[in-house]
C-alpha positions as CSV (number, residue, x, y, z in Angstrom):
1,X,67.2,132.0,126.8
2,X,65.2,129.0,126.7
3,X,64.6,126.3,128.7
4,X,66.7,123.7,127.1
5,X,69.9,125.9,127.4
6,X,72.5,125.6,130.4
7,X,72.6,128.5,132.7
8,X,76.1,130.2,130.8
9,X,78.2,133.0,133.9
10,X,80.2,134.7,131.4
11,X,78.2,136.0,128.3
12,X,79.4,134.8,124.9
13,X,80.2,137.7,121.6
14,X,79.1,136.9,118.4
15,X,82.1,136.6,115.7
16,X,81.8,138.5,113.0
17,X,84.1,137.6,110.1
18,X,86.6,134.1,110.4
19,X,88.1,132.8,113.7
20,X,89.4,129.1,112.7
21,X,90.5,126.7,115.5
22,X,91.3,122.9,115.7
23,X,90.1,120.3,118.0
24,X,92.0,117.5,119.3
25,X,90.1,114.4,120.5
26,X,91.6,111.1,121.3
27,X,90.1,108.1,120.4
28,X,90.4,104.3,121.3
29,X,93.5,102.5,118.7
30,X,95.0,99.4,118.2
31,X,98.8,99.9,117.6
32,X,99.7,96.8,115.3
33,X,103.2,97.4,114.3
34,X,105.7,100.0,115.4
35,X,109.6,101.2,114.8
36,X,111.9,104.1,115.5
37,X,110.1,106.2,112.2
38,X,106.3,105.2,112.6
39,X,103.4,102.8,113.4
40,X,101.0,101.2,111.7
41,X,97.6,101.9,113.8
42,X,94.0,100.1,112.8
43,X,90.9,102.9,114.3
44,X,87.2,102.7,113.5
45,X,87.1,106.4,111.7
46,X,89.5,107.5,109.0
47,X,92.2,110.1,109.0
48,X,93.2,112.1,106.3
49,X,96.4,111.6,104.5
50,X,99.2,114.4,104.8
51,X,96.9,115.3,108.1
52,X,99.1,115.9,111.5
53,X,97.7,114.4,115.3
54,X,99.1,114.1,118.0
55,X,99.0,110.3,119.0
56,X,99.3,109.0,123.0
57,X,100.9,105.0,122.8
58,X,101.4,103.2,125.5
59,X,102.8,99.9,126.8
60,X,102.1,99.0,129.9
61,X,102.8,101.5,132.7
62,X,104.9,103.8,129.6
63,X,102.9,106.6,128.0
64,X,103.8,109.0,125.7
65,X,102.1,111.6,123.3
66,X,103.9,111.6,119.8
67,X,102.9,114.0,117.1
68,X,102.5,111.8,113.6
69,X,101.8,112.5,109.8
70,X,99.4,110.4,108.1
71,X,101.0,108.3,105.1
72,X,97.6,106.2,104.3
73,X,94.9,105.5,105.5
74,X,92.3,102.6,104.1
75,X,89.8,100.4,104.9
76,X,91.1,97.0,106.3
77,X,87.7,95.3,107.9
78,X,84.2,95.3,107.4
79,X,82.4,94.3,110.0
80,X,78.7,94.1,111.1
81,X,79.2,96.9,114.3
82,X,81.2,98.8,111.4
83,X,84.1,99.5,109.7
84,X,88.0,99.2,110.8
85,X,90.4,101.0,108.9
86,X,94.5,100.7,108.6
87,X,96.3,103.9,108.9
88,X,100.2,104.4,108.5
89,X,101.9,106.6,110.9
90,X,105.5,108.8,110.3
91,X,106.7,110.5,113.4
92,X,107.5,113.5,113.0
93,X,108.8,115.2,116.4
94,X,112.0,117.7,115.9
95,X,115.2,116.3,116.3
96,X,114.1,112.4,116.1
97,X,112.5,112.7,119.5
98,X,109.7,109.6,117.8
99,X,113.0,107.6,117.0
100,X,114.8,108.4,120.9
101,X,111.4,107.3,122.6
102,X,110.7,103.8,120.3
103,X,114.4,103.0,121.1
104,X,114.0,103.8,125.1
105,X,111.2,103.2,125.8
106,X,109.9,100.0,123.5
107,X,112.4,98.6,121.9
108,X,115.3,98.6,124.5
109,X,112.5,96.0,126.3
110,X,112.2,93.1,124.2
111,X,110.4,91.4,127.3
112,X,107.1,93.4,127.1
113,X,107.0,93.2,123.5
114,X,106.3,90.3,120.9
115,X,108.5,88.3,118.5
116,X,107.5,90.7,115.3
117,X,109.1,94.0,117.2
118,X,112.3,92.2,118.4
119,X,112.9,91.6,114.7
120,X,112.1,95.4,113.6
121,X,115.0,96.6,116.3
122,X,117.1,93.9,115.4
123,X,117.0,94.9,111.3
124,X,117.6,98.5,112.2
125,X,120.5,97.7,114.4
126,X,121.9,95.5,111.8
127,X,121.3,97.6,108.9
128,X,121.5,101.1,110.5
129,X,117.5,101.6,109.4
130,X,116.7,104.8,110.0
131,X,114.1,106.9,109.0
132,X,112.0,104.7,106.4
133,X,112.3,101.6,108.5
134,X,110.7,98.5,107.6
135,X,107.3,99.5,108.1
136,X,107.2,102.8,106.4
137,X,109.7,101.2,103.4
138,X,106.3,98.7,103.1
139,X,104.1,102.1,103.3
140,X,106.2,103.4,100.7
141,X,105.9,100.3,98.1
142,X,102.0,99.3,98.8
143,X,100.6,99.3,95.5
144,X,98.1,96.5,93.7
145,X,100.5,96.3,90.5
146,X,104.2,97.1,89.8
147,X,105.5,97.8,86.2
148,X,108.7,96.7,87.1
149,X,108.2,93.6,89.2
150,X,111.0,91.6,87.6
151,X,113.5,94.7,88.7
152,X,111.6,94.6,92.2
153,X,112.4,90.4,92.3
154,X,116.0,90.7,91.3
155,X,116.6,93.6,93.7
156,X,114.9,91.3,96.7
157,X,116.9,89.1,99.5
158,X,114.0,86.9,99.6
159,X,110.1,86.9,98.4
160,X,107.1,85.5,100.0
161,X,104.2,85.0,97.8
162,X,101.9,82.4,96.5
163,X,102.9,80.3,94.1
164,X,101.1,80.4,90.8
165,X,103.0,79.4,87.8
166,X,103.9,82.8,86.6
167,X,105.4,83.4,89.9
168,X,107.3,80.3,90.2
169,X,109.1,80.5,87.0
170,X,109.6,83.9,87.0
171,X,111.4,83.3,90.5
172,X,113.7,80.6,88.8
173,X,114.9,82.5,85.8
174,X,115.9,85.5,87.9
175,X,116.9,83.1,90.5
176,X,115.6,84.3,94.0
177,X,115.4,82.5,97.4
178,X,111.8,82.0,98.2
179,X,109.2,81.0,101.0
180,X,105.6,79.8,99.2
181,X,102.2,79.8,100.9
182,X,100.3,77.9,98.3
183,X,96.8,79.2,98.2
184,X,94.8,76.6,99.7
185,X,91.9,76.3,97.3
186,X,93.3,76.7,93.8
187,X,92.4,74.3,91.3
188,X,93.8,70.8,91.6
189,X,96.3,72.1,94.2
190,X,98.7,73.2,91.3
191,X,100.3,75.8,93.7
192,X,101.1,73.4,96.1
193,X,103.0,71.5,93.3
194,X,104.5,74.5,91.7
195,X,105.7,75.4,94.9
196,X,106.8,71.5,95.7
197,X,109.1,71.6,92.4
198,X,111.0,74.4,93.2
199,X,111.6,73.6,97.0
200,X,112.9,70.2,96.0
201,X,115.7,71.9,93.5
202,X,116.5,73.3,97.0
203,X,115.6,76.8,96.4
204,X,112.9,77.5,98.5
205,X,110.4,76.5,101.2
206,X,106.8,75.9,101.8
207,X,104.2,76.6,104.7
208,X,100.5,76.2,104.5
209,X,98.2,79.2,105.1
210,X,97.0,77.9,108.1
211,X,100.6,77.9,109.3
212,X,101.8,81.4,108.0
213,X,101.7,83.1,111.1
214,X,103.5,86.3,112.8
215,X,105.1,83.9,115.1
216,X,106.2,81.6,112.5
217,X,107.6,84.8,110.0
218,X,109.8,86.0,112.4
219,X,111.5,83.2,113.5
220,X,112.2,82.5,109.6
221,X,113.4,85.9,108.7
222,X,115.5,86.3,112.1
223,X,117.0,82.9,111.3
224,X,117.2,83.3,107.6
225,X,119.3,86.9,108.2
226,X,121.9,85.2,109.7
227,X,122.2,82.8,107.0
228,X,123.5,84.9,103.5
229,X,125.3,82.1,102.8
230,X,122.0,79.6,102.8
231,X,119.8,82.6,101.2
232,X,122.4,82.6,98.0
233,X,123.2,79.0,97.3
234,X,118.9,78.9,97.0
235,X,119.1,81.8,94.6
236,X,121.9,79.8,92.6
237,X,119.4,76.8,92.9
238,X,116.3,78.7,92.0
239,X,118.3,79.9,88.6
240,X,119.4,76.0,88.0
241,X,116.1,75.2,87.3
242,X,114.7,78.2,85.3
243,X,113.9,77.8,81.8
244,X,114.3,81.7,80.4
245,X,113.7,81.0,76.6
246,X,109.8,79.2,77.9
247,X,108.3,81.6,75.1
248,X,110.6,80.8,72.0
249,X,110.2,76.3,73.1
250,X,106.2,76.9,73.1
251,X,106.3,78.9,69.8
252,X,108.6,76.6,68.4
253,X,106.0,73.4,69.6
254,X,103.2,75.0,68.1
255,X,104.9,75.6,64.8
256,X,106.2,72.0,64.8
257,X,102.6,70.7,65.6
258,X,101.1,72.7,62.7
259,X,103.4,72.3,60.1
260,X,103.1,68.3,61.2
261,X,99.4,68.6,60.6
262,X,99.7,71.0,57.3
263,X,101.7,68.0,56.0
């Protein structure tokens, strides 16, 4: 034995073959959203997707250990002390165990919890939300391109998105309720008016960046829930104003112009 080792009492038998173990290590996590089927966490050290871990969340003086599957996991923040990633959560406990605690122990005390959390209950008590819930139905859709985006925008209550021209009319000819957050910087502000045309037909509503915040979001969506009635006469509004046949008058400009000129 040398000098660098500790003194071991019991003495320690080589294996000879496979002996496979696991090791479970809890680390320091921000818990950033959270509902009766998951949680979306944010750690500084990936996990791997499909992986299970057991997971100890607490608020305040609750604590409990829940045993999660990971749905994704991804890079959210690059910082100079390192890297932060964004990592979706599905309980998995027997017999909805995950589902019984969220209900007791967080959600059934609005008090200790913010705006964003009072809105997940209240959606799942509304719309009997079970197992996907809102944040694993987002999990499920997150993707940087949809082939069937105009299906997507006619199966939607409401959309939130910039408002680039594309967007903008294709919200009108389908006719959906919208709320716009006008990039700040694009060119000449042409958002800002894309989105001002719309809102004035009375079918949607505008909030700067600065102001699109989780406070402000809630308080919109928990109003604008109550308020089907409001939501579809902006829908009937948006489709008022929507020009479908845009292709076939531009075409038909262009041939006009040319034949003019061939003339």
């Amino acid at each position: 034995m040398s000098g660098d080792e500790p003194i071991r009492r019991n003495e320690r038998l080589e294996i000879f073959g496979e002996m496979a173990g696991e090791v479970m290590v809890y680390q320091p996590m921000a818990i950033r959203e959270i509902s009766r089927g998951g949680a979306m966490i944010e750690t500084a050290f990936p996990l791997q997707v499909d992986s299970l871990h057991d997971f100890r969340l607490m608020l305040g003086d609750i604590s409990i250990v829940v045993k999660g599957r990971i749905v994704h996991s991804h890079v959210s923040e690059l910082e100079q002390g390192g890297v932060l990633y964004r990592i979706g959560i599905e309980f998995v406990q027997e017999a909805g165990a995950g589902s019984r605690w969220a209900d007791r122990k967080i959600l059934a005390r609005p008090a200790q919890v913010d705006a964003g959390l009072r809105l997940v209950r209240y959606l799942m008590a509304r719309y009997g939300i079970e197992k996907a819930n809102v944040i694993g139905h987002a999990m499920a859709n997150d993707s940087p391109f949809f082939k069937d985006l105009p299906m997507r925008i006619a199966q939607a209550h409401f959309v939130i998105s910039r408002s680039g021209a594309s967007t903008v009319s294709e919200l009108a000819v389908i006719g959906r309720p919208a709320l716009f957050v006008p990039l700040p910087h694009s060119l000449d502000g042409d958002q800002a008016a894309n989105a001002a045309f719309i809102e004035e037909a009375g079918a949607a509503e505008t909030v700067k960046q600065n102001d699109f915040t989780p406070a402000f979001l809630t308080a919109r969506l928990a109003t604008l829930i109550n308020a089907p009635q409001e939501l579809a006469a902006r829908a009937a509004a948006a489709k008022s104003v929507g020009v479908a046949d845009a292709a076939e008058r531009l075409a038909d400009l262009i041939l006009s112009v040319a034949q003019g000129r061939a003339s």
